[in-house]
ZAZAZA-383582 format. One line per 5 residues: number of its first residue (from 1); their letters; for each residue x, y, z of C-alpha. Coordinates in nm, 4 decimals. Layout:
NUM	A	X:Y:Z; ...
END
This chain:
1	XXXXX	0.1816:2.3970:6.4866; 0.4645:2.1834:6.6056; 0.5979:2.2086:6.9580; 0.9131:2.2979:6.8132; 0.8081:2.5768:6.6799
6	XXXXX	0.7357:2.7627:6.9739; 0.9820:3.0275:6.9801; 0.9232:3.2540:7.2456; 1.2583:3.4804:7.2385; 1.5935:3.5536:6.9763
11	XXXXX	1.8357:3.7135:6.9307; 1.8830:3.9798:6.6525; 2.1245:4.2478:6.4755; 1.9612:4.5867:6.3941; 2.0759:4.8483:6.2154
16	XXXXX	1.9428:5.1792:6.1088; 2.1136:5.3376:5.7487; 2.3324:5.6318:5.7345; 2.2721:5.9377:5.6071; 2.3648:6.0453:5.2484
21	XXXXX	2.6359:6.3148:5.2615; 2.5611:6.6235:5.0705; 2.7171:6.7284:4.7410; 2.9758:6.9842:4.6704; 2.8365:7.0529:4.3147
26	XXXXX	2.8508:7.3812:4.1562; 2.6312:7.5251:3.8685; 2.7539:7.5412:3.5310; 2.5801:7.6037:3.2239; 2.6984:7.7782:2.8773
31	XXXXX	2.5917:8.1249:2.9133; 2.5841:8.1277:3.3347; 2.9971:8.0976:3.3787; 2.9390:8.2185:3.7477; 2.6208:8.0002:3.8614
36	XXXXX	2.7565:7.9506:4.2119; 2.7047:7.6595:4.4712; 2.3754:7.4308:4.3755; 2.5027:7.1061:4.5933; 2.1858:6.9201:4.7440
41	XXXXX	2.1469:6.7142:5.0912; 2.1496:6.4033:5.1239; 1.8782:6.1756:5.2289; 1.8225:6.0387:5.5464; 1.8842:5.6617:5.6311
46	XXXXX	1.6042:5.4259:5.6966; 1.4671:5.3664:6.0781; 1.4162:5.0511:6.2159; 1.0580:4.9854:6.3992; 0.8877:4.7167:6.5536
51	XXXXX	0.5123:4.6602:6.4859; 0.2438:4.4285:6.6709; 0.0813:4.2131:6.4354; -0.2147:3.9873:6.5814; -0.2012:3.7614:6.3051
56	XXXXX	0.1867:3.6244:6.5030; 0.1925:3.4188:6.8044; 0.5645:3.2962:6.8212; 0.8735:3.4663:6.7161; 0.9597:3.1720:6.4594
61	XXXXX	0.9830:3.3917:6.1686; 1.2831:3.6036:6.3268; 1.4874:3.2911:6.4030; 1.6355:3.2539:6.0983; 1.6360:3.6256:6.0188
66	XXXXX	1.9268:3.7453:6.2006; 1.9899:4.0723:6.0336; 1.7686:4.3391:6.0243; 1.9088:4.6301:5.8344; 1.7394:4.9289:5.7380
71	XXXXX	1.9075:5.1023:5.3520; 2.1555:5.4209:5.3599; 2.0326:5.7090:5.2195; 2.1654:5.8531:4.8776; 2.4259:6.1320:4.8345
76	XXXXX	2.2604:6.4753:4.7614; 2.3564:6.5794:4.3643; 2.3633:6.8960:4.1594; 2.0628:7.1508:4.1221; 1.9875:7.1377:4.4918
81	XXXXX	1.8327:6.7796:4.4639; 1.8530:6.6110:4.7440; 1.9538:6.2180:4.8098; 1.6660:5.9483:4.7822; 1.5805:5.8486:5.1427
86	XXXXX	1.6794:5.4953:5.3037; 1.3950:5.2266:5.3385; 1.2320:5.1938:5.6496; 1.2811:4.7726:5.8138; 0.9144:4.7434:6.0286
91	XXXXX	0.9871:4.4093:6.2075; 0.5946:4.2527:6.2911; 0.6027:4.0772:6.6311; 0.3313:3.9272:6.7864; 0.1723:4.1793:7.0470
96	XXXXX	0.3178:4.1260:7.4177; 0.7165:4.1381:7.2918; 0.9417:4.3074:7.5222; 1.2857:4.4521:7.3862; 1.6163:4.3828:7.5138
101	XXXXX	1.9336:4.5160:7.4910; 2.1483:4.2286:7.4539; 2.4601:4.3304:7.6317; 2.3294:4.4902:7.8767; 1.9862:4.3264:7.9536
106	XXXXX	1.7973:4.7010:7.9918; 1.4581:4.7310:7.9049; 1.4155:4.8959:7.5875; 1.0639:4.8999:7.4797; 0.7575:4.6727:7.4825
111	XXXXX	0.4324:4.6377:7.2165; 0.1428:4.5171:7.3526; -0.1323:4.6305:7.1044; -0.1876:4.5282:6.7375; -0.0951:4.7986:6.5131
116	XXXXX	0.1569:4.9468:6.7684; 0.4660:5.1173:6.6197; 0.7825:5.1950:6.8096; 1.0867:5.3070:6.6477; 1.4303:5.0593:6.7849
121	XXXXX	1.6591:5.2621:6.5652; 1.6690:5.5892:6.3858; 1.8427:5.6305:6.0869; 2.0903:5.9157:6.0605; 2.0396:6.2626:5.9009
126	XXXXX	2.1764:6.3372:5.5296; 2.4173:6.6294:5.4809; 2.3924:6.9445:5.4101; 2.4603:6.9915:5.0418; 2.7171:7.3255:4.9790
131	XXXXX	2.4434:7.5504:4.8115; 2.3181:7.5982:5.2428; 2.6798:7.7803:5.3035; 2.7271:8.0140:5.0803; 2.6477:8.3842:5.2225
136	XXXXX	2.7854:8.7684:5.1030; 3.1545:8.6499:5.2231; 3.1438:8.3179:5.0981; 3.0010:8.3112:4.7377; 3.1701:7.9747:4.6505
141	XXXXX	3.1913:7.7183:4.9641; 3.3553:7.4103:4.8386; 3.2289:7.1809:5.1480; 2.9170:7.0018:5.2602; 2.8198:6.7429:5.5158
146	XXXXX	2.8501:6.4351:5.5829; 2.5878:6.2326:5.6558; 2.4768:6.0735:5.9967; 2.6424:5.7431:6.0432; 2.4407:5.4492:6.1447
151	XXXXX	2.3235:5.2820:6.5041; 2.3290:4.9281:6.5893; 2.2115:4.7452:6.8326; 2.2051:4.4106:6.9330; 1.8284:4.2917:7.0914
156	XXXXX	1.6488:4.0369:7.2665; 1.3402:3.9982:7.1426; 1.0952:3.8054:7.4222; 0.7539:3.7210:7.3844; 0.5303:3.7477:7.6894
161	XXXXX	0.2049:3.6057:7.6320; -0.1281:3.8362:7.6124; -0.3949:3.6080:7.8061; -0.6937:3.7304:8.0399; -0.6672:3.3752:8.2761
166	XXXXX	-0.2795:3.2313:8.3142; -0.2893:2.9034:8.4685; -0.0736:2.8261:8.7794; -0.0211:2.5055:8.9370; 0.2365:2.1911:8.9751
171	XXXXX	0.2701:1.9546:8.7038; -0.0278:1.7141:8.6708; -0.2222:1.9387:8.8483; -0.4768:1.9165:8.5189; -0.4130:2.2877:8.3806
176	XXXXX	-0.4337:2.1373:8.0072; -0.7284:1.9274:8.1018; -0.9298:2.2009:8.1738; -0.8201:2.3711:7.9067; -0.9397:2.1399:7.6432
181	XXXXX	-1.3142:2.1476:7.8647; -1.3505:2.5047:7.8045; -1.1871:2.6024:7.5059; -1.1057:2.4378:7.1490; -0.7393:2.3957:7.2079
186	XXXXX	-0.6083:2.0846:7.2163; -0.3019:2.0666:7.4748; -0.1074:1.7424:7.5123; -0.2265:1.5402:7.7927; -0.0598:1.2689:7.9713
191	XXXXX	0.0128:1.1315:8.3376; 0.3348:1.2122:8.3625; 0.5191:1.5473:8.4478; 0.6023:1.8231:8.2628; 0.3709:1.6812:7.9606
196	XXXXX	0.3256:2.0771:7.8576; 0.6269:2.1998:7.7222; 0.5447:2.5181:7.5707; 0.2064:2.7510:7.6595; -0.1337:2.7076:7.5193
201	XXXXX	-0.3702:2.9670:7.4028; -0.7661:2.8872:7.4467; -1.0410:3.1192:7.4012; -1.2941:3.0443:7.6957; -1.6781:3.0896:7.5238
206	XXXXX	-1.8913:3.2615:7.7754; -2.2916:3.3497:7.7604; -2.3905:3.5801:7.5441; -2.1432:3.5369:7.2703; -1.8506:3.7009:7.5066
211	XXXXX	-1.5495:3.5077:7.5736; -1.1825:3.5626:7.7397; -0.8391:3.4176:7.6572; -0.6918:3.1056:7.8726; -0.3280:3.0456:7.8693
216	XXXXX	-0.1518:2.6935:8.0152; 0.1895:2.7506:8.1730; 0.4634:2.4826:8.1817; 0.3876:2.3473:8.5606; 0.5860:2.5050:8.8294
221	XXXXX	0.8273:2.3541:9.0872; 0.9512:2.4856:9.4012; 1.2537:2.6478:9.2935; 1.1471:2.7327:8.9730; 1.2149:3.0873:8.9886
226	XXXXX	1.5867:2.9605:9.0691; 1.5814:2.7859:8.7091; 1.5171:2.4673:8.8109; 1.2539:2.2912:8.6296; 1.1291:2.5147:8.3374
231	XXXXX	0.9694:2.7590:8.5722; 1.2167:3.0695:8.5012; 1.2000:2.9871:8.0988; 0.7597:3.0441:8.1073; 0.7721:3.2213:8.4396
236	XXXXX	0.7637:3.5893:8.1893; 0.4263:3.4840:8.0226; 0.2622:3.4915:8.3638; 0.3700:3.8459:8.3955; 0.1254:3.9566:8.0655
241	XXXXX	-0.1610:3.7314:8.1875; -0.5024:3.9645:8.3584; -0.5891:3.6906:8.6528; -0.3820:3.3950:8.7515; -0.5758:3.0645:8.8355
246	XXXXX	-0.4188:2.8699:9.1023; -0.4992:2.4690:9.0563; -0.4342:2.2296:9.3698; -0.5255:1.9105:9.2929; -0.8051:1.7623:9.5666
251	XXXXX	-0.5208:1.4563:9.6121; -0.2872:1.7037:9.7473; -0.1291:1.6443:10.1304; -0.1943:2.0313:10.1853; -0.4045:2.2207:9.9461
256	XXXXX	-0.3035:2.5980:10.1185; 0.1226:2.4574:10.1432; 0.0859:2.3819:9.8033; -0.0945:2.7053:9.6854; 0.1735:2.8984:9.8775
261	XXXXX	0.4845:2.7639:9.7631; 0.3050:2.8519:9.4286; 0.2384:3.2184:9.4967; 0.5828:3.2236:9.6598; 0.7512:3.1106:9.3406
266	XXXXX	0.5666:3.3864:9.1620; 0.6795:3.6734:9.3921; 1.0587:3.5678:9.3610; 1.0398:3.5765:8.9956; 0.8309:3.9090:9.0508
271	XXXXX	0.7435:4.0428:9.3011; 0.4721:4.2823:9.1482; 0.2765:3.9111:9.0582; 0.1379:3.9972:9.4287; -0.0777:4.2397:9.2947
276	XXXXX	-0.2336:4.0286:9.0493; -0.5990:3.8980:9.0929; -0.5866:3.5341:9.2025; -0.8478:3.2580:9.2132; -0.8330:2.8971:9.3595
281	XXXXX	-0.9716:2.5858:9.1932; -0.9328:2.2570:9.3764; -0.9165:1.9941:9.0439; -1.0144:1.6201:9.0617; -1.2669:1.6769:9.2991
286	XXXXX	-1.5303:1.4537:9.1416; -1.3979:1.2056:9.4530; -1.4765:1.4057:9.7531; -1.8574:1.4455:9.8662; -2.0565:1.7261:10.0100
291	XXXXX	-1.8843:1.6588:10.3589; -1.5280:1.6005:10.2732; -1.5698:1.9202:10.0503; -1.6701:2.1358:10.3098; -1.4024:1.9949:10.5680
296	XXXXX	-1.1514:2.1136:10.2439; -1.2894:2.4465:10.2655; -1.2238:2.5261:10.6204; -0.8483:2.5208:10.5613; -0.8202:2.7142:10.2572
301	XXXXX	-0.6633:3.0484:10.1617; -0.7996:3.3579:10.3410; -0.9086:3.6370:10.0774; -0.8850:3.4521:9.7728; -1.2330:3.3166:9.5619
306	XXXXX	-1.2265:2.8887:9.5258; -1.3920:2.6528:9.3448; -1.4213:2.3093:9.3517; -1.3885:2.1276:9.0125; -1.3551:1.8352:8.8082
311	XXXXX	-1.2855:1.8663:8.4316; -1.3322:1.5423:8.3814; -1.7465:1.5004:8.4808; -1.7621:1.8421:8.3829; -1.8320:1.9372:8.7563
316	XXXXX	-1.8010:2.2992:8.8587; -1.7044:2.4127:8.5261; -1.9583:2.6111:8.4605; -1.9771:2.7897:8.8629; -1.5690:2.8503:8.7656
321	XXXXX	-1.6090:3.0425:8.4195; -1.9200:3.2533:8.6590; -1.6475:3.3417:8.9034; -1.3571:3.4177:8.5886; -1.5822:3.6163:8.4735
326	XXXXX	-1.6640:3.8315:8.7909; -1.3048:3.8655:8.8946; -1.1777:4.0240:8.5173; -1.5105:4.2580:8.5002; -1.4236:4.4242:8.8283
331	XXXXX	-1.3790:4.7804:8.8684; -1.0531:4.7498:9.0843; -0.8928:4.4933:8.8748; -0.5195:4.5053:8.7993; -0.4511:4.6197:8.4455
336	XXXXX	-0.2003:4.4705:8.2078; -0.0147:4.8211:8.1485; 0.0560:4.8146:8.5312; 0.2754:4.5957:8.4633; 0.6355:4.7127:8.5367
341	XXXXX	0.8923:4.5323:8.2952; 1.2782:4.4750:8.4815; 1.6314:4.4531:8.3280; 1.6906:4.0871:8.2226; 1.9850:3.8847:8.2986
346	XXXXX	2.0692:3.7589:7.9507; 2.2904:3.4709:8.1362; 1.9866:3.3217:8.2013; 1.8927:3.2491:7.8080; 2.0906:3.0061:7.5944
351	XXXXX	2.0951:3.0516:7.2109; 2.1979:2.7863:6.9365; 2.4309:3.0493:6.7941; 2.5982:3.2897:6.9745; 2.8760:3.4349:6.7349
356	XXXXX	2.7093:3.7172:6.5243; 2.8446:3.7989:6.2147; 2.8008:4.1319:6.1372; 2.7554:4.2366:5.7668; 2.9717:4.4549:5.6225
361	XXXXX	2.8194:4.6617:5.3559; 2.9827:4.8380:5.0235; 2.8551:5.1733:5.1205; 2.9965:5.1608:5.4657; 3.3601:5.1633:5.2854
366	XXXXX	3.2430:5.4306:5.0430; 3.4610:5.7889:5.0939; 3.2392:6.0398:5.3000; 3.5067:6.3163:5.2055; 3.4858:6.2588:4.8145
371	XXXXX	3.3788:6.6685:4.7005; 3.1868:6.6585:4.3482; 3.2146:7.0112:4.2189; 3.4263:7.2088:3.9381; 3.6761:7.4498:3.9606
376	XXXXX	3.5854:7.8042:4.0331; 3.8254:8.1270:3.9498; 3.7574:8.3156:4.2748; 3.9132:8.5361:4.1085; 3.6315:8.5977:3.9182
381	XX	3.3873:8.6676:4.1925; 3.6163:8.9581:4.2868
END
């Protein structure tokens, strides 16, 4: 697809329907002059969920679906039937969205899993129709319900990608480079900075027909989780991704400065990123030798699994998948659903439109009180 259509979060109206109120009807027939109360409830109004659907990767479809609203139910009606329920609205998101409120920023829910069904809104009950009060004392109860009204909600809908391997590094660090070695995507590559301007999904093949999902992040700056550069915009996808591979070009003045100011970016943004499993490939190493490499290794990271590569020749390609592959299989390795999802600051996201209209439907202007039933000569119940 295009690079413009990369949506990663919007901005949506949902609403749930309202109840149908219940009817005030009472039985009449020719030869049954005191049928009594026979008023049915209305139906309920339609809920609002959100589904993960694999088949999505990007939240394009929503952009220019604003309005997601979910049908009242119908008014209740005589001989105790009750109203037709509202529709249901199931909005499909690609799995690893995380809901919003968009006044607030609070967390609301996230789906992760394809399948996965979480109701946003519920739609409101349907009254009670007047045939439920009627008793010894009350023979002919000329009321009913009302039915629940609606809820609303405006959401933020952000989409943090599901990847085993996130790649970290500094632009032209050669995170797409190796992606396009090990994997079928095809990232744009250039020497300049900031060439990636959106993530890329890869699926890494691995022996024995197994394989694990790559993602390249947007390169990180020092001060990116301050929003400069586009760190804090594709900062959130690193949060969904299993292991995070660090990539230091061989070039660099100080491979372990240059790894830290990385992890310390991360931490800012997150601090639960610490807990994440992290490996170290030095890139564009086809220039050092056997010497040079080991002097390199001397004053790396303490703790943390390196390898030297070059995607270029191909070299230490296949020792780095080996290692990948190690680090996600083991038995103390951090899980996705660990994951602990924060309150956003919706400052910090711009939208091309701002000013929601929100619809006004007929059937919110409808009369709740309107009673549908005949007269009745209490009298006669005497």
């Amino acid at each position: 697809m295009a690079e413009s259509n990369f949506v990663d979060y919007v901005k949506i109206y949902c609403r749930s329907g309202k109840g149908g109120r219940g009817s005030s009807h009472f039985r009449r027939e020719k030869y049954i002059p005191k049928g009594g109360p026979d008023g049915g409830d209305g139906g309920r109004g339609g809920h609002v969920y959100l589904r993960g659907n694999r088949n999505y990767w990007t939240l394009l479809h929503l952009k220019y679906e604003r309005h997601i609203m979910a049908t009242n139910g119908e008014s209740g009606s005589a001989k105790r039937s009750s109203g037709k329920d509202g529709e249901d609205r199931v909005i499909e998101v690609p799995c690893g969205t995380v809901v919003y409120d968009a006044d607030t920023g609070e967390f609301i829910c996230d789906v992760t899993e394809d399948g996965q069904q979480v109701m946003l809104l519920k739609g409101g009950r349907g009254g009670l129709g007047n045939w439920n009060f009627k008793t010894a004392t009350n023979q002919a109860p000329r009321y009913s319900q009302p039915g629940e009204p609606a809820q609303e909600r405006m959401v933020i809908l952000q989409l943090k990608l599901l990847a085993d391997v996130g790649l970290v590094g500094f632009p032209n660090a050669g995170k797409s480079t190796l992606l396009s070695v090990v994997s079928a995507a095809k990232p744009k590559i250039a020497n300049y900075p900031f060439t990636t301007l959106e993530p890329n999904l890869g699926i890494v093949s691995y022996s024995d027909h197994r394989s694990f999902v790559m993602a390249d992040i947007p390169g990180i700056i020092e001060g990116a989780s301050e929003g400069k550069g586009l760190g804090l915009r594709f900062l959130r996808h690193i949060e969904r991704n299993s292991l995070l591979l660090f990539m230091v070009p061989a070039d660099a003045d100080d491979i372990k400065k240059e790894y830290e100011i990385l992890l310390g970016e991360l931490v800012k943004y997150n601090p639960d990123l610490q807990d994440k499993t992290r490996v170290l490939a030095i890139t564009k190493s086809d220039m050092l030798d056997d010497e040079l490499i080991q002097a390199l290794s001397e004053d790396l990271p303490e703790g943390i699994p390196y390898v030297f590569i070059s995607s270029v020749v191909g070299k230490g390609i296949l020792e780095l998948k080996d290692l990948l592959w190690k680090e996600l299989n083991k038995e103390t390795f951090h899980e996705v659903e660990r994951i602990v999802h924060k309150n956003m600051d919706v400052n910090t996201l711009v939208f091309d439109e701002e000013d929601f209209i929100i619809p006004i439907e007929e059937d919110d202007l409808d009369d709740d009180e309107y009673e549908e039933y005949e007269d009745w000569d209490e009298e006669e119940n005497d």
